[in-house]
C-alpha positions, 0 to 999 in steps of 0.5 A: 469472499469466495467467488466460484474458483476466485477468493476476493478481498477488498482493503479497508482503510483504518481510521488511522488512514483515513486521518493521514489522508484527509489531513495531508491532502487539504494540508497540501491543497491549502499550500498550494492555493497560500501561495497564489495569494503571495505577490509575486515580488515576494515569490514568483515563478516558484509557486506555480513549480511548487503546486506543479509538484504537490497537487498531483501527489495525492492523486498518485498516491491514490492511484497506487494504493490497494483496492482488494486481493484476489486469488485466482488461477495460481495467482494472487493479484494486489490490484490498485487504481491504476495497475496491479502486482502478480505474484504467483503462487508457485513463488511464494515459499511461505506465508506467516503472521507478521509482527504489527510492531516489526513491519511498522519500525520499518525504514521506507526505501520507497514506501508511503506511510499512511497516505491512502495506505501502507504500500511500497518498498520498505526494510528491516533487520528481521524481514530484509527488503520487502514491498508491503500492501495495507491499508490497516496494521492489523492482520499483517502477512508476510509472504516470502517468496524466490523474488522477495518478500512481500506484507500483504494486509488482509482481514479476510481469513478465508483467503488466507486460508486458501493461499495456504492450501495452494503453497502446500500443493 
């Protein structure tokens, strides 16, 4: 959507995503409460580390996942629940197409797989290091820039469009 100078575009999550996340977060939800219910001769102070550990995961990795794009004043912004990546335009050297199957064999070196989005550091042979922000494999963009490489997920092909004008200026 286009907005004055600004071009928005808000991440969808895919059914894919909403399973993983729904799944994982009662799965992990579950386990946490199983184990107020096991006597503490069998487990003690360990159970409140472990809940201590993996409550707070959902909600990080809800934090951190994509909300929307925008492209506004030689910027294209990935904002997310609670910050934002800046990449300027003047970095990005290119923008194409990336391979669905590429970006998914992908090794994470730090990258979340599905829980409330694809988003993080990953790696492979074709692309090299890269950080990615999706929340569905479809419509995948790699941008490769003089800081690194970025597959950035975006349906709205208008923004895209523009993106590509603005490299070219």
């Amino acid at each position: 959507m286009a907005v004055g100078k600004y071009h928005i575009a808000q991440f969808r999550w895919s059914k894919t995503v909403w399973a993983i996340s729904i799944i994982t977060t009662l799965v992990i939800i579950g386990t946490s409460f199983i184990y107020l219910f096991i006597p503490d001769a069998v487990v003690g102070w360990e159970r409140y580390l472990l809940m201590c550990l993996l409550l707070p995961m959902p909600i990080i990795c809800f934090l951190l996942s994509p909300r929307y794009l925008c492209l506004a004043n030689g910027v294209l912004i990935v904002k997310r629940w609670m910050g934002k990546k800046v990449i300027p335009v003047r970095d990005i050297i290119s923008i194409e197409e990336a391979d669905r199957r590429t970006v998914m064999c992908s090794t994470r070196t730090m990258g979340n797989g599905g829980l409330f989005g694809y988003y993080g550091h990953f790696h492979n042979r074709q692309y090299g290091k890269f950080r990615m922000f999706a929340t569905e494999t479809s419509n995948l963009y790699l941008l490769r820039t003089a800081k690194g490489n970025y597959v950035i997920g975006c349906q709205n092909k208008e923004l895209i469009a523009a993106l590509k004008e603005e490299i070219k200026r």
